[in-house]
Every structure is written in C-alpha cells, then in structure tokens.
DODRENTI-308393 format. One line per 3 residues: their letters; for each residue x, y negated, z negated of N, C-alpha, C. Coordinates in Angstrom, 2 decimals. Layout:
BEGIN
a> X/Y/Z/X/Y/Z/X/Y/Z  ...
//
This chain:
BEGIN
xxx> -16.29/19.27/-16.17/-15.23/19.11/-15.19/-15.86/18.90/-13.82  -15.56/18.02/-13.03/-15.84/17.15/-11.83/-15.28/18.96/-10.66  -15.83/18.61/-9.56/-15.39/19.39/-8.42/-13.60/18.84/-8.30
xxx> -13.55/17.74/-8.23/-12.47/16.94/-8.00/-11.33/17.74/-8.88  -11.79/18.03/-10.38/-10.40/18.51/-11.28/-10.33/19.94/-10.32  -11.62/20.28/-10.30/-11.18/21.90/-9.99/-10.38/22.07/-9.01
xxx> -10.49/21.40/-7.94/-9.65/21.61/-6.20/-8.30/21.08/-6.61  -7.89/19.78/-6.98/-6.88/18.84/-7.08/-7.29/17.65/-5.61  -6.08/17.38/-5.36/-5.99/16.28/-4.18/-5.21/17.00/-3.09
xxx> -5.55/16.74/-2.00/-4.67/17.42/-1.56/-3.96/16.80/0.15  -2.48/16.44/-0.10/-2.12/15.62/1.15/-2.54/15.37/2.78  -3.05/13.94/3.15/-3.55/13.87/4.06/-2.68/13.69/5.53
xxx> -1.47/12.55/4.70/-0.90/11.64/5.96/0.73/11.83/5.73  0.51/13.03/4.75/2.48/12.73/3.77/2.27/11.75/2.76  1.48/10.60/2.93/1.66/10.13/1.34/0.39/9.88/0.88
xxx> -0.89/9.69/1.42/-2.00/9.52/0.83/-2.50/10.83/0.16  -3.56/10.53/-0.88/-3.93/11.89/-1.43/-5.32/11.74/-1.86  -5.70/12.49/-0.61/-7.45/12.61/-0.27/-7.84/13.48/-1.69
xxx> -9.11/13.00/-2.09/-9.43/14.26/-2.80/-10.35/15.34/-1.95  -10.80/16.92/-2.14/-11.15/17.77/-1.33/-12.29/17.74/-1.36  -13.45/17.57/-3.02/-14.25/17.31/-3.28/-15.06/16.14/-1.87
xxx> -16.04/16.80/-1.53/-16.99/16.55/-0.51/-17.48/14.79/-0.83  -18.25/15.01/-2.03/-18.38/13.17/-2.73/-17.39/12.20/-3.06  -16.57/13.15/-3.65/-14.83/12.12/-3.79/-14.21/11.67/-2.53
xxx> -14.14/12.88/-1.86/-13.61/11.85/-0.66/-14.29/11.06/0.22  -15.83/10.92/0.20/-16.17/10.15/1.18/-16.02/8.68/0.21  -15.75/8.49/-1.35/-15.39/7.48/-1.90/-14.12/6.95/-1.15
xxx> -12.84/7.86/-1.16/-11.89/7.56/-0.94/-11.82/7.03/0.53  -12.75/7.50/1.35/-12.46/7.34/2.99/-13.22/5.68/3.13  -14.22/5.41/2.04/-14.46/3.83/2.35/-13.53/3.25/1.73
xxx> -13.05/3.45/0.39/-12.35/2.65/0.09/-10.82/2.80/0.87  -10.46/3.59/1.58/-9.41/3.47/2.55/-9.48/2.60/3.11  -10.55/2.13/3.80/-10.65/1.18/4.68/-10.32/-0.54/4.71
xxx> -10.47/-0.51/3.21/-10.06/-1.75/3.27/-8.70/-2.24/3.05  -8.71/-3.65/3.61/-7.17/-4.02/4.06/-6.95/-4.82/2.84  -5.47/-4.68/2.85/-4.60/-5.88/1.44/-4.67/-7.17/2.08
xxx> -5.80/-8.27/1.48/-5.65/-9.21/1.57/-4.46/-9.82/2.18  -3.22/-9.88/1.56/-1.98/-10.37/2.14/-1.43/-10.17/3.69  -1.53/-8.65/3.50/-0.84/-7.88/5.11/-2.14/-7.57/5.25
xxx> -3.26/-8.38/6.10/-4.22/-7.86/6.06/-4.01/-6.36/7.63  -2.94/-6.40/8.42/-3.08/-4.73/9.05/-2.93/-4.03/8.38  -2.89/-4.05/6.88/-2.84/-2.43/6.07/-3.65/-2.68/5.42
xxx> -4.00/-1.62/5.34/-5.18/-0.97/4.43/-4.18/-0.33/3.43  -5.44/-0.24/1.48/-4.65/-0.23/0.53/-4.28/1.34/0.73  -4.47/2.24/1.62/-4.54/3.62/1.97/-3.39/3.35/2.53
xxx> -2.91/2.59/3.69/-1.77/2.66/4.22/-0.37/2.17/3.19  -1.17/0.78/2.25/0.15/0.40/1.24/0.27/1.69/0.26  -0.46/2.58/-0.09/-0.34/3.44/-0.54/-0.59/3.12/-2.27
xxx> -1.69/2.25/-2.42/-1.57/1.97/-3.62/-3.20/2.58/-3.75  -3.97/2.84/-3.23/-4.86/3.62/-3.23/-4.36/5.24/-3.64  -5.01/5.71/-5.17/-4.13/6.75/-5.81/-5.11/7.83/-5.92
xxx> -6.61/7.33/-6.04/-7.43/8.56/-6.05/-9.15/7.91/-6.28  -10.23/8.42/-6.18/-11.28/8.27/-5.88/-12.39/9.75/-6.32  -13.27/9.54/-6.82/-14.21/10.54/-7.61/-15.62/9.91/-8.12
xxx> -16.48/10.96/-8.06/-17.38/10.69/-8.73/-17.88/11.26/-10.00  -18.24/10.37/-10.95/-18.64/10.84/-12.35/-20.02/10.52/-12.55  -21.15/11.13/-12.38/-22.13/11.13/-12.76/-22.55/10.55/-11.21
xxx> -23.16/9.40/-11.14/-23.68/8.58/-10.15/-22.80/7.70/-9.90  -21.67/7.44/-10.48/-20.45/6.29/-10.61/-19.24/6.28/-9.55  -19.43/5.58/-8.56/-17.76/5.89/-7.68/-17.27/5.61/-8.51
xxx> -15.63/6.56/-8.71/-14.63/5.66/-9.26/-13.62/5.76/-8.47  -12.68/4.66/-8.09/-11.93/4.56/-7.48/-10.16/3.73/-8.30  -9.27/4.32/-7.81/-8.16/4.28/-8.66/-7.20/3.89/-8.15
xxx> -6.50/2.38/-8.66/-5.34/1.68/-7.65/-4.71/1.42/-8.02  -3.06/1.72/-7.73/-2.20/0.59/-8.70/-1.28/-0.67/-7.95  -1.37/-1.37/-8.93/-0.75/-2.67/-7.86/0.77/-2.49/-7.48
xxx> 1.18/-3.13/-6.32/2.37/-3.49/-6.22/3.44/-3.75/-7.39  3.10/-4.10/-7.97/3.94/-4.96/-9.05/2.94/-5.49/-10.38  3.07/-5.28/-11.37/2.43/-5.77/-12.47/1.95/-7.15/-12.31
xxx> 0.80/-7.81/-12.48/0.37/-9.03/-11.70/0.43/-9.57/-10.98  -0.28/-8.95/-9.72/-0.14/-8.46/-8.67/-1.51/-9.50/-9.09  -1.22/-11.09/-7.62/-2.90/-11.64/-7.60/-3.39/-11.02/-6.76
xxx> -3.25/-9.80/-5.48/-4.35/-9.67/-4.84/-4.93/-8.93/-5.61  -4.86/-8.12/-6.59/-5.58/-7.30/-7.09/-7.15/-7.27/-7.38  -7.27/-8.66/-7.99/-8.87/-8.73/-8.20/-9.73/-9.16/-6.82
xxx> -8.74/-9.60/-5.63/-9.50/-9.33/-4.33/-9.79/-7.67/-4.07  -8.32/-7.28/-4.37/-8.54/-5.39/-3.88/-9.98/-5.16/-4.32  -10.30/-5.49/-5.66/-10.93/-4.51/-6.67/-12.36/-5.13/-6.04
xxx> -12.50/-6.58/-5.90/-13.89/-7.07/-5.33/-14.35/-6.30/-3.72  -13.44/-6.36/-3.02/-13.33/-5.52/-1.42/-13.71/-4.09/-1.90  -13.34/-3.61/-2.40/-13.45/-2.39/-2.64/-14.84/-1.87/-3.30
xxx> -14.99/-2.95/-4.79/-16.48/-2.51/-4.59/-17.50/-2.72/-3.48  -17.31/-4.10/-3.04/-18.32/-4.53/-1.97/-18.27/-3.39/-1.06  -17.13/-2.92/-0.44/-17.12/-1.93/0.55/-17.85/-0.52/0.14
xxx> -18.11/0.28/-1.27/-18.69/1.03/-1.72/-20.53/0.78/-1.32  -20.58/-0.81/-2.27/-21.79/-1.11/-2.19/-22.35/-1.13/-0.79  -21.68/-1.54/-0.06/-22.40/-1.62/1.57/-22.95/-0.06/1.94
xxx> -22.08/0.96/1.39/-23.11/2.11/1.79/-23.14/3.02/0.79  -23.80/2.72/-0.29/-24.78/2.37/-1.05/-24.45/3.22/-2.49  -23.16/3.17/-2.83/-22.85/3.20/-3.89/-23.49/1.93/-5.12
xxx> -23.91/2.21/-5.89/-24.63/1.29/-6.86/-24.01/0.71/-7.61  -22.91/1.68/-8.53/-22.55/1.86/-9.71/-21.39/1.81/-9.19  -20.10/1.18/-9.15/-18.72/1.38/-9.10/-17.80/0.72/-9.93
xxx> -16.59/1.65/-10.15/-15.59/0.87/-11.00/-14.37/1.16/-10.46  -13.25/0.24/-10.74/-12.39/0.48/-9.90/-11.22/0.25/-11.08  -10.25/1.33/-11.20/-9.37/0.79/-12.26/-7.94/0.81/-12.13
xxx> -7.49/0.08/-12.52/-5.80/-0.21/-12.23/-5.30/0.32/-13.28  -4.02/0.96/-12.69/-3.47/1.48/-13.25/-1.86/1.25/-12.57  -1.15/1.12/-13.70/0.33/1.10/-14.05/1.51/1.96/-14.04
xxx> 0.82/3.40/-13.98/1.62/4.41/-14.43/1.33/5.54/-13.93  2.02/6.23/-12.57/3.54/5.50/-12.44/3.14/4.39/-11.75  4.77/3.95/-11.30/4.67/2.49/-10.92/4.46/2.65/-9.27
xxx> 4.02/1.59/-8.98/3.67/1.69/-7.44/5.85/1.68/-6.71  5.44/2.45/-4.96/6.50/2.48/-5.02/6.39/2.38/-3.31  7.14/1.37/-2.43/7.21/1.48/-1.26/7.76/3.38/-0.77
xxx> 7.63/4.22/-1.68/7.66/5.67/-0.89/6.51/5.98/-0.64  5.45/5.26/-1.16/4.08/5.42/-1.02/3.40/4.81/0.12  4.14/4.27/1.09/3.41/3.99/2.16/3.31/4.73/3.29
xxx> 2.44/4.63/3.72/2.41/5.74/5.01/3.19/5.72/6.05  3.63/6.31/6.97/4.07/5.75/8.47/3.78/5.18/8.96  1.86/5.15/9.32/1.18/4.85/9.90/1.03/3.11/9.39
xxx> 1.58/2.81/8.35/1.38/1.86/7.43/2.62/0.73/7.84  4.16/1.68/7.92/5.34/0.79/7.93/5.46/0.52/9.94  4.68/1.20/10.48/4.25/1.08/11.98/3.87/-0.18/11.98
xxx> 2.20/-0.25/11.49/1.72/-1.44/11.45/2.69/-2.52/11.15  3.08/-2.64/9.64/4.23/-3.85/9.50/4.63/-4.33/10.60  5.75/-3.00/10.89/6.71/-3.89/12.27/6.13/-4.25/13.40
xxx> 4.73/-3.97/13.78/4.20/-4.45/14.87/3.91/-5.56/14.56  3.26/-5.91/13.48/2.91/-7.42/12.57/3.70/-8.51/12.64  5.05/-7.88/12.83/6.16/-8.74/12.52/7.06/-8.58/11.41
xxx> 6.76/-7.70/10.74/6.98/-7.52/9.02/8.12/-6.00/9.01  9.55/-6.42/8.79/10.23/-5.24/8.90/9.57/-4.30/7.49  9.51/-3.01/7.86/9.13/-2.43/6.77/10.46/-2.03/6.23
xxx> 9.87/-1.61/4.93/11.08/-0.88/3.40/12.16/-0.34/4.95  13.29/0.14/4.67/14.29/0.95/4.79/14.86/1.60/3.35  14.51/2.79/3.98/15.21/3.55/2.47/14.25/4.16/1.89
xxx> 14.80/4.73/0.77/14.11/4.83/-0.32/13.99/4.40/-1.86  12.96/3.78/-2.42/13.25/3.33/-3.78/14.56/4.25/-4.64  15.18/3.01/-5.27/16.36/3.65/-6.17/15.45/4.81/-7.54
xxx> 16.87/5.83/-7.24/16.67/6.54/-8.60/17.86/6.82/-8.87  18.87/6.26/-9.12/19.73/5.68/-9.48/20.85/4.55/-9.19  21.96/4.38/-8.82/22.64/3.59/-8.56/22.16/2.73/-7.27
xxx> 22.08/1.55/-7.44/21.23/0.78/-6.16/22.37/0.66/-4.90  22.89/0.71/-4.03/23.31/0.45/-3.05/23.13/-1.01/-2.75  24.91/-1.54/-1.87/24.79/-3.00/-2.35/24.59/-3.74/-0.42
xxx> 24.87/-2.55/0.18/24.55/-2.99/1.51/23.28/-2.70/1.97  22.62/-3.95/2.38/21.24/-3.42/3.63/21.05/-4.31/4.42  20.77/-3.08/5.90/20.60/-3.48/6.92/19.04/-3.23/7.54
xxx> 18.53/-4.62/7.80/17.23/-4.45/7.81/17.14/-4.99/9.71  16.35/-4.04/10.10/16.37/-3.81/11.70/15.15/-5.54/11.99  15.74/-6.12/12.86/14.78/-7.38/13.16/13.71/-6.73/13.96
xxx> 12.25/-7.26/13.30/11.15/-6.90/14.14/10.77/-7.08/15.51  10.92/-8.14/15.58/10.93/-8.63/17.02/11.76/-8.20/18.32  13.20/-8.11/18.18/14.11/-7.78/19.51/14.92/-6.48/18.71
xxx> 14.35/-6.09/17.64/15.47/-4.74/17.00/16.57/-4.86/16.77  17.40/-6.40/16.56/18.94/-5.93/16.51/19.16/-5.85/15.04  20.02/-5.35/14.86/20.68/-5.00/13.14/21.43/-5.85/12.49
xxx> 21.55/-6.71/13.29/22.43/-8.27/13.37/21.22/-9.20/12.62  21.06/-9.22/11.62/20.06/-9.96/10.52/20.76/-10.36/9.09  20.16/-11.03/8.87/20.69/-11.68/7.38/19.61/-12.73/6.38
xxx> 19.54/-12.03/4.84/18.62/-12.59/4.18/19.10/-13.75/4.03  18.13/-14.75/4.29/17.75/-16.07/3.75/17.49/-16.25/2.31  16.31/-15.43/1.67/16.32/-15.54/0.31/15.30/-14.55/-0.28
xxx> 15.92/-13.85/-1.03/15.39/-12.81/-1.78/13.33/-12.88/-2.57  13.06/-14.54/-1.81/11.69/-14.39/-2.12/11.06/-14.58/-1.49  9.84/-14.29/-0.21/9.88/-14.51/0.65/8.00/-14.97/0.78
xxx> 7.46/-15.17/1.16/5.60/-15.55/1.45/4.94/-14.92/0.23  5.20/-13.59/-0.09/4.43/-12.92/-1.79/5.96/-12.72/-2.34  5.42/-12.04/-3.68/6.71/-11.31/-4.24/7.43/-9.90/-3.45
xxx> 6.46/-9.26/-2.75/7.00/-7.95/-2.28/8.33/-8.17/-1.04  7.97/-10.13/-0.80/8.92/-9.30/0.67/10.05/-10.48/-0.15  11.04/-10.55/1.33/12.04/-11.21/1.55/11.91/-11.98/2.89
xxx> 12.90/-13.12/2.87/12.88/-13.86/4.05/14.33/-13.62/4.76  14.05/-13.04/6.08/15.31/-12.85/6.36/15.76/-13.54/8.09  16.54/-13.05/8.72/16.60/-13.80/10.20/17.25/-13.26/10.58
xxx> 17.11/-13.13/12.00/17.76/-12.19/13.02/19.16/-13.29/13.29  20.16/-12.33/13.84/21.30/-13.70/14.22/21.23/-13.55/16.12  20.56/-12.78/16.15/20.43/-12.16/18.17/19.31/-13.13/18.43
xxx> 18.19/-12.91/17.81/17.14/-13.88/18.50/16.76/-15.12/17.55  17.49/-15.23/16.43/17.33/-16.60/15.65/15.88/-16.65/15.11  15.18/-15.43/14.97/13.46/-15.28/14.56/13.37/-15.37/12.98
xxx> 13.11/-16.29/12.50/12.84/-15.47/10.58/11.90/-14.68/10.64  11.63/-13.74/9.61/10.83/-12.83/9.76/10.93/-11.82/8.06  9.54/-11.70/7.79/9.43/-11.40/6.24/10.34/-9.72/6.02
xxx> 10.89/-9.25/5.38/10.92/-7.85/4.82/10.34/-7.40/3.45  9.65/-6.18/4.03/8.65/-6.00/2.73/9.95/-4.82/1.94  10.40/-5.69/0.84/11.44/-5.34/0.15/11.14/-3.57/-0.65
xx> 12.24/-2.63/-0.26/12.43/-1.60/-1.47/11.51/-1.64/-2.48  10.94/-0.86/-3.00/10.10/-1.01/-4.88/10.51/0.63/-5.08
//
C-alpha cells in the first residue's frame, strides 16, 4: 500500500483533490499545470478533469477523465502531461483515462469558471442534472453581463460548449454547456 492509500486525497480548492502524500502531490502539482489544449486559460486542474496522481514504484501515475467519451484533446492532455512530468525528471510515466464516474462541469473550480468568463467563455450555470432537467436557461453574456442572451445553436467551436449571443451588445460568445 502506497502512502497515497493510507492518507486519502484531501480537498484543495472545493473541487480539486490533491493527494497528501509528499511524492503524489508534487506529481499532481506538475501535472496541474498544464492547460486544455482547447480553453487553453484552464488548466486540466481547473477543468477539473485532473482526478488524482501517485507514485508506484519509480512510476508517476497520473489519472484523468475526459470531458465526454472521445474527447480528441485527450491524447494531447495525456502527451502534455507526460512531457510536463518528463521535464522534471520523471522517467517513467503513465497517464490513464478513465470513465467512471463521468466527468462533470461540478468539477470545475472557481478559479477555473473565473478564467472562462474573463476569456470570453460564459461558464456552466447550475448544476449538472440529477434528475429532472430544467427547460429554462439563462446564461449571463460575458462581455457587458446582460441576461438578455439567446442560443444560436446547441453546438458550438468543441462539443462542450454552445453558441449563443447577447441581444444588449449583439456579441456571440461560446457557453461551456452543463455536463
């Protein structure tokens, strides 16, 4: 048994989950660092798909799950992520995806849906359904804040967002949709 089983993880930011283990987390604190290809102002720590990080023997391992089941940034995540190990001087790394549970915009940080809207990118409102979906949403425009917006179309630059538009300042502007 790893230091890592013995302690657990234990909350850093409200949704990230550092491990306590001295070697595990300095895995986890590089691989925090790197950003999602797509939204490159977040880091997979801020999308919250960064799930945990340890060492087994001489081996980082580091543990992610995608957005969405074929998910193409993924094999960028997984290349960034080793490279970012290897730069200080992890040898041996593996990085594994995982499915279960499913990734979930409750998993992003503050610090994460901050970034978005400074980006331009309204973040989630809400919280992922756990049961009956709600048929109204009002997604705040990034740019001038009014609530006066309306989706364009439910698919928007990746799969995660939407394309939507302010009706106050006439801006389109992505929303990184509920999961």
């Amino acid at each position: 048994m790893t230091g890592h089983e013995q302690t657990g993880p234990t909350r850093v930011t409200g949704r990230e989950l550092r491990p306590r283990d001295e070697a595990a987390g300095r895995v986890w604190d590089v691989a925090a660092e790197v950003n999602d290809p797509e939204i490159p102002v977040l880091s997979i720590a801020d999308l919250g798909i960064l799930r945990d990080a340890r060492v087994e023997g001489g081996r980082a391992v580091v543990v992610i799950t995608p957005t969405y089941s074929g998910c193409p940034a993924m094999e960028t995540i997984t290349t960034d992520v080793t490279r970012a190990l290897n730069a200080q001087g992890y040898d041996d790394v593996r990085v594994d995806l995982v499915l279960q549970p499913a990734w979930t915009t409750d998993w992003m940080s503050e610090d994460g849906r901050r970034k978005l809207d400074e980006y331009g990118i309204a973040p989630p409102s809400g919280r992922a359904a756990a049961g009956p979906v709600r048929l109204g949403l009002t997604v705040k425009c990034p740019r001038c804040h009014s609530l006066d917006t309306r989706e364009l179309t439910r698919f928007g630059s990746t799969a995660c967002k939407a394309l939507h538009v302010c009706n106050e300042c006439l801006e389109p502007f992505d929303y990184f949709k509920v999961h």
